[in-house]
C-alpha positions as CSV (number, residue, x, y, z in Angstrom):
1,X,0.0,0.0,0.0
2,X,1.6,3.9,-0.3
3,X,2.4,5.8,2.0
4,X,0.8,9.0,2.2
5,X,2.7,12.4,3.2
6,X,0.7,15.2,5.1
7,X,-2.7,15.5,5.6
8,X,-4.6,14.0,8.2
9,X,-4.1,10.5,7.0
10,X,-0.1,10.9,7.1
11,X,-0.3,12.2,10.7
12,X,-2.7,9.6,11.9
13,X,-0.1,7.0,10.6
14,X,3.0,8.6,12.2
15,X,1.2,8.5,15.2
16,X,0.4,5.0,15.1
17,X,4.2,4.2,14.2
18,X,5.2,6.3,17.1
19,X,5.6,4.4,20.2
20,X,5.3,7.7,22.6
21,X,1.8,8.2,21.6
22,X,-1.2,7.1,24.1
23,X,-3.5,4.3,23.5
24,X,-6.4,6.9,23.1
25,X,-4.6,8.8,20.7
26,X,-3.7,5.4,18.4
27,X,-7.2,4.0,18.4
28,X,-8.3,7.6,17.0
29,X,-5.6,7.5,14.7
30,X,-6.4,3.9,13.6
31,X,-9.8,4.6,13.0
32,X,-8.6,7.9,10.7
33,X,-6.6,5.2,8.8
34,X,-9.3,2.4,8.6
35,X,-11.9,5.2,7.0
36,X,-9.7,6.0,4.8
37,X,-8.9,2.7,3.3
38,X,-12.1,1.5,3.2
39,X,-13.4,4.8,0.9
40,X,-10.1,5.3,-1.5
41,X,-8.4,2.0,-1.5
């Protein structure tokens, strides 16, 4: 799959690679990135 730069998408995903980031903030972030897939992939 690509990786997107910028946008909300690319931020959701860095913050799911990062391991700093709370669990509330990667289960937002994951649900940005499943959304996403399901309406453009």
């Amino acid at each position: 799959m690509a990786v997107h730069h910028g946008g909300k998408v690319g931020a959701a995903g860095r913050r799911l690679a990062s391991k700093s980031s709370s669990k509330s903030t990667k289960s937002k972030a994951a649900k940005i990135l499943v959304n996403h897939k399901n309406t453009k992939h």
